[in-house]
C-alpha positions as CSV (number, residue, x, y, z in Angstrom):
1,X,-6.4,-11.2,9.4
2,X,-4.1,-10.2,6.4
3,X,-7.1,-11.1,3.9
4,X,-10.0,-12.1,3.6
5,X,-11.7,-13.7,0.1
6,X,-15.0,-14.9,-1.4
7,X,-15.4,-17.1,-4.1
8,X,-18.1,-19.8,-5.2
9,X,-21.0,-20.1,-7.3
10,X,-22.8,-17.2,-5.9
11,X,-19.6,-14.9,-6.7
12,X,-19.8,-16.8,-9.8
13,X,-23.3,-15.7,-10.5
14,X,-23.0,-12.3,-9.9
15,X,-20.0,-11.9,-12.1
16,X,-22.3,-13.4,-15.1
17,X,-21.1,-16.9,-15.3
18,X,-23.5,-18.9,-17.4
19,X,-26.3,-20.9,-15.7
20,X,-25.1,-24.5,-17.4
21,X,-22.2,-25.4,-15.4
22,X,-21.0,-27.3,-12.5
23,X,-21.7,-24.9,-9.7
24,X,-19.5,-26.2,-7.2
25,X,-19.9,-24.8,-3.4
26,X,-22.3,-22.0,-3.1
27,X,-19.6,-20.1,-1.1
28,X,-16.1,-20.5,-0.5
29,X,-14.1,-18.6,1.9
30,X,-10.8,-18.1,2.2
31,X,-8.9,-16.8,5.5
32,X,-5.4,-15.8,5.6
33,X,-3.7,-14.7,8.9
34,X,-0.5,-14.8,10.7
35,X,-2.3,-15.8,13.7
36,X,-3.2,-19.2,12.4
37,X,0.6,-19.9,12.4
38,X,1.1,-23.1,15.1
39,X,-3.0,-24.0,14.9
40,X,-3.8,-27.1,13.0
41,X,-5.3,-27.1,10.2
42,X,-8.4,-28.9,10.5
43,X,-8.9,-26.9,14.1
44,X,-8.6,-23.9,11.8
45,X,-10.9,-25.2,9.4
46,X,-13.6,-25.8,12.8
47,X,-13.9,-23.1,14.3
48,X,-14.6,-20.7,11.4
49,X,-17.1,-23.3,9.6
50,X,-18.6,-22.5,13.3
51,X,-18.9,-18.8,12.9
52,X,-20.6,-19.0,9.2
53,X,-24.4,-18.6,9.5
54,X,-25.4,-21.1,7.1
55,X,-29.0,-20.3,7.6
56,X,-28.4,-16.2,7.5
57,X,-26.3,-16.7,4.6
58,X,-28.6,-19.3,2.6
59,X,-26.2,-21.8,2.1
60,X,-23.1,-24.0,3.4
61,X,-19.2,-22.2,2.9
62,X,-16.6,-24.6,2.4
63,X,-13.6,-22.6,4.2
64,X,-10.3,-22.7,4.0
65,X,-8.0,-20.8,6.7
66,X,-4.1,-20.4,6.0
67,X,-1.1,-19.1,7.2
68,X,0.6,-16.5,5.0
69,X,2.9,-18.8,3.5
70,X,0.4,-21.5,2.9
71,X,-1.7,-19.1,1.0
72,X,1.2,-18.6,-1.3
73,X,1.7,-22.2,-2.1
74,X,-1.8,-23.2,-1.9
75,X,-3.2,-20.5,-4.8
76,X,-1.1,-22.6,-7.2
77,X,-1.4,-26.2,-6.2
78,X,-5.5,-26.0,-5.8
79,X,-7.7,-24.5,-8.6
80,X,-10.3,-23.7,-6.2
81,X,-8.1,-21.1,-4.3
82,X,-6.8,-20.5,-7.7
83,X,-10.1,-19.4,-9.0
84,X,-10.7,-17.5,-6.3
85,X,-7.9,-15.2,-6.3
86,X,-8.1,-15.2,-10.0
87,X,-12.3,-14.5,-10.2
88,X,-13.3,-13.7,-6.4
89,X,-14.1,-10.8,-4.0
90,X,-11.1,-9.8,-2.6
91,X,-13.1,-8.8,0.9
92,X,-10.2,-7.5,3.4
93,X,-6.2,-7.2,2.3
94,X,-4.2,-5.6,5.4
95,X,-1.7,-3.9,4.0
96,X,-1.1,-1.9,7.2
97,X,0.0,-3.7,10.2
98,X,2.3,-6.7,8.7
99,X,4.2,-7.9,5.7
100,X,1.2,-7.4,2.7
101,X,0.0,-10.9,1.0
102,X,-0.1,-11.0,-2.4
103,X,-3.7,-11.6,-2.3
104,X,-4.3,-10.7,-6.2
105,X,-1.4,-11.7,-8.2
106,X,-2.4,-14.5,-10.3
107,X,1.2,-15.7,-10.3
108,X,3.9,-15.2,-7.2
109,X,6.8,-13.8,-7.8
């Protein structure tokens, strides 16, 4: 994994965001690794929605699971990842082992 974010309503909550709104998912995950390069998507998608304990947790995650480079697009073409790289928990950034993601920067370079 090069990072690892959390975003959502309960991320939303914590960070004081006013009780009347659209909530939107409880949780939202987002999964960046190299290692996702030549999986489909939607197989991705599957197999981590697997490993999230709903019932531990107290709710559903939507997730979302990228390559490096589809990170980078993605966090401008949909608000949710937007919002989460912009408002969320930035959980895990390996800046070690591999080329660093921008994880944090509203805007790519």
């Amino acid at each position: 994994m090069q990072v690892v974010m959390l975003g959502g309503a309960r991320v939303d909550d914590l960070r004081g965001a006013p009780a009347q709104r659209e909530r939107g998912p409880e949780y939202v995950v987002v999964l960046v690794s190299y290692g996702f390069e030549g999986i489909p998507w939607l197989e991705r998608v599957y197999q981590a929605t697997a490993l999230w304990d709903a019932l531990e947790m107290g709710d559903q995650a939507d997730i979302h699971c990228y390559t490096a480079p589809e990170f980078l697009r993605r966090r401008t073409s949909l608000r949710v990842i937007a919002d989460i790289v912009e408002r969320g928990l930035l959980l895990f950034e390996d800046t070690v082992h591999s080329a660093p993601v921008p994880a944090m920067r509203s805007h790519p370079d």
